[in-house]
C-alpha positions, 0 to 999 in steps of 0.5 A: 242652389238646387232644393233637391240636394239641400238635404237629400238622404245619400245611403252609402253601400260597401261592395265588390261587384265581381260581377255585379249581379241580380243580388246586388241590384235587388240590395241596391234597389231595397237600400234606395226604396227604404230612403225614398228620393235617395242618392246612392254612393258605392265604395268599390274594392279596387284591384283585388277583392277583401278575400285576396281574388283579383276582379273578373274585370278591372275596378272601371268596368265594374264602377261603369256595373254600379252607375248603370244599375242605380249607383251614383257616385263610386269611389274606390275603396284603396287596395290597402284597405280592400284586399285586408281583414274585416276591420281594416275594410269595414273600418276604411269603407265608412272612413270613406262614407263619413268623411266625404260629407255626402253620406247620412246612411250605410247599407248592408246585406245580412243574412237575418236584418231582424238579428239582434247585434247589439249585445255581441257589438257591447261585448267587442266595444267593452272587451271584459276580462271573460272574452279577452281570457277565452280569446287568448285560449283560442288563439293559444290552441291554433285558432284563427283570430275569427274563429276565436273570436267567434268562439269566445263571443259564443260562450258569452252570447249564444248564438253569435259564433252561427251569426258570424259564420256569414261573411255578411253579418261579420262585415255589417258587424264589423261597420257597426264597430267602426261606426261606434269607436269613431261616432260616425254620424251614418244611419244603418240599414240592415237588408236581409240578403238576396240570392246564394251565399258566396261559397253557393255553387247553385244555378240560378237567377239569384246566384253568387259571383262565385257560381258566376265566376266558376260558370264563365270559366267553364264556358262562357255561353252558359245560359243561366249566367246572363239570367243571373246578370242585369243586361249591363253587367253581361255587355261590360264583360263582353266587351272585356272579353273581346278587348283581352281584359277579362281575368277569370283564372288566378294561375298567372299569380302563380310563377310570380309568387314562385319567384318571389318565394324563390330569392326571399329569406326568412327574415325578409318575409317577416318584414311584409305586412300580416307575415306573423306566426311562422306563416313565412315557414308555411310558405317557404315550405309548401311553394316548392312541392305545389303543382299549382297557385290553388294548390299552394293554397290548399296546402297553406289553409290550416286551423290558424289561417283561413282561405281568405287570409292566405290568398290576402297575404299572398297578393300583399306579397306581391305588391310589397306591403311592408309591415310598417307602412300598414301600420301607419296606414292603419292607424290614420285611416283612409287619407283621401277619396277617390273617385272611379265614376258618377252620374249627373245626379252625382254629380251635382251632389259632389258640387253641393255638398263635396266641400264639406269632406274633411279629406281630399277628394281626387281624381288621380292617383298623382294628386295624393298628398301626404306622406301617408297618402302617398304610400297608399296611392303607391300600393294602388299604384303597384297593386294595379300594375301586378293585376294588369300582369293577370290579363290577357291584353295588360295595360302598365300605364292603365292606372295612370291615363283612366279618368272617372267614368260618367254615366 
C-alpha cells in the first residue's frame, strides 16, 4: 500500500461552479492550505443549481473546471437533492462526504469564519417551546419558512436573523446541522469568503458567477470575465460555446412550463413535490398573464415564497417530482455515490479507501439499485434530458453515453 493514502486528511467541499471562478479557487486553495498533503473531494450540483437556475454548461464541463483547478475527486450531488431547500442539499451533500469513506473534513465559505454559530446550532437542535411558538406565528403571518425562521432565532439570539442573510452561512449552518443530527465524523473548516456576494453585480477579478452569467449574456468578449475565471474555466466554456452546449438564458423553460400549466388541474399540481399552501392558485393564476418565464417569476415572489423557492418548484415541475417519492427520498438519504470525474490522486484514493463506503459508489446511472435508488437516478435521469431541452445543440442520450472525466 502506498504510505501517502494510509491516512491522508480528504477535505470534502460542497459547490455549484456556475462557473467556477477565482472565488472558488482561492476557497479551494485555503481548504487544502489548511490540512496540508490534502486530498480534495467536491460535491458537484448536477443539472440544475440549489436556487432552481439551470448550469451555464452541463454538470461534466463543470466537473473537468473543479479537476483542473485542484479538486480530485467529484461526485455528483443528485438533482433530488441539488435543485431543493438548504436542508435537503446540505443534508444529501454530507451524506455524500460521510458515507463514502473518504472524507475526514468539510469545507465551507462563510461571510465572518470567526461568527459564533454554536448557540443558533443548540437552539435548532433543541427546538424549546419559545422558538416553535414564534416560528409558528411567522409562519401564521405569511412569512417564508426562512424567514421565520430567522426571525424567531433573532428573538432568541440577536444577531442571528443578519448571520443567515448570507446563502453562505445558511448553507454552513445547514451542514453543521446535518452533521450534529447524524454524528457524522467530518471535521469543519470555516473559510471566510472570497469576492462578491452572489446577488453582486461588480465587476471584477473577484466577481460572483451572477456578474458572470449576466456579463456573457450580454457579450461574450467582456474583458473583465476572463480576469474573473482561472484560464480552465474560460477555455471550457469556449469550447462549449462553439459545440452549442452553452446555456445562458432560461426563456427556453418557459413555453414548456406553459404547457404543462396549460392541461394541469389544481389537484393534480397538489401531487408534486413542495406544491404547498395554495402555491398551485399562484400558478395557475400568474402563467396566463406573464409576457415571460422571468416574469412568471417576478409575478410569484411574495411574503411566503422566495425567489429561489419558485424557480425550485418550477423545475420540479418540469421534471415531475411527485410529492411521495421525495418524501421517501428525503427520509432515507442519498442512496449512492456517483462519480463525474477524477485525477490519479483520486483516483488512487478511491482504490485504497473506496471500499469502506457503506452506499454503492457508481459510475452509470443504470447501476443504481434500490427502489429508492432507482427513483433517484430516474429524476437524474428526467432532469437531464429536460436541461438538454435548454441548449443550443441538445444531446437526449448525453446522460446515458458520458463516463467520468480524468484529468
Amino acid at each position: 500500500m502506498n504510505s501517502r493514502y494510509i491516512k491522508p486528511p480528504v477535505v470534502g467541499i460542497v459547490a455549484e461552479y456556475n462557473p467556477f471562478h477565482n472565488g472558488h479557487r482561492l476557497h479551494m486553495e485555503a481548504a487544502k492550505a489548511s490540512l496540508p498533503g490534502a486530498v480534495c473531494i467536491v460535491v458537484l450540483s448536477s443539472s440544475f443549481t440549489q436556487r432552481g437556475i439551470p448550469g451555464i454548461v452541463d454538470k461534466w464541463a463543470r466537473a473537468r473546471m473543479a479537476l483542473l483547478n485542484g479538486a480530485d475527486l467529484v461526485f455528483e450531488l443528485p438533482f433530488l437533492f441539488a435543485c431543493n431547500a438548504a436542508p435537503e442539499f446540505g443534508g444529501g451533500a454530507t451524506d455524500i462526504l460521510a458515507r463514502s469513506g473518504l472524507a475526514t473534513h468539510i469545507a465551507f465559505g462563510m461571510e465572518d469564519n470567526g461568527y459564533d454559530i454554536s448557540t443558533i446550532l443548540d437552539i435548532l437542535i433543541q427546538e424549546p417551546a419559545s422558538f416553535k411558538q414564534r416560528l409558528q406565528q411567522g409562519l401564521a403571518h405569511g412569512r417564508s419558512y426562512p424567514k421565520a425562521a430567522a426571525e424567531a432565532l433573532e428573538s432568541l439570539h440577536p444577531g442571528s436573523a443578519a448571520f443567515l442573510s448570507s446563502p453562505n452561512n445558511a448553507l454552513a449552518l445547514s451542514y453543521l446541522l446535518h452533521i450534529h443530527r447524524r454524528g457524522y465524523p467530518l471535521a469543519p473548516v470555516p473559510i471566510r469568503r472570497s469576492g462578491g456576494g452572489y446577488h453582486e453585480l461588480t465587476p471584477g477579478p473577484l466577481s460572483s458567477a451572477t456578474a458572470i452569467r449576466s456579463a456573457l449574456r450580454e457579450s461574450w468578449d467582456t474583458p473583465w470575465t476572463k480576469e474573473a475565471m482561472p484560464p480552465a474555466t474560460r477555455a471550457i466554456l469556449d469550447e462549449a460555446k462553439t459545440m452549442g452546449r452553452l446555456r445562458l438564458d432560461s426563456e427556453p423553460l418557459w413555453p414548456l412550463l406553459q404547457f404543462l400549466l396549460l392541461h394541469t388541474s389544481p389537484e393534480d399540481l397538489r401531487r408534486f413535490a413542495g406544491m404547498d399552501e395554495g402555491m398551485e392558485n399562484l400558478f395557475l393564476r400568474h402563467y396566463t398573464v406573464a409576457a415571460s418565464y422571468e416574469d412568471f417569476i417576478g409575478r410569484c415572489v411574495c411574503a411566503r415564497y422566495t425567489r429561489s423557492r419558485i424557480q425550485r418548484q418550477t423545475i420540479r415541475l418540469l421534471a415531475g417530482v411527485d410529492r411521495w417519492s421525495a418524501l421517501a427520498v428525503s427520509r432515507t438519504g442519498v442512496p449512492y455515490i456517483r462519480l463525474l470525474g477524477c485525477t490519479p490522486k483520486g483516483r488512487e484514493l478511491l482504490r485504497e479507501r473506496g471500499k469502506h463506503s457503506s452506499i454503492p459508489i457508481i459510475t452509470r446511472l443504470a447501476a443504481a439499485k434500490g427502489p429508492v435508488g432507482k427513483l433517484v437516478a430516474d429524476a437524474e435521469f428526467r432532469a437531464s434530458k429536460l436541461y438538454e431541452l435548454l441548449i443550443p445543440e441538445p444531446d437526449m442520450r448525453r446522460e446515458e453515453r458520458q463516463r467520468p472525466c480524468f484529468e
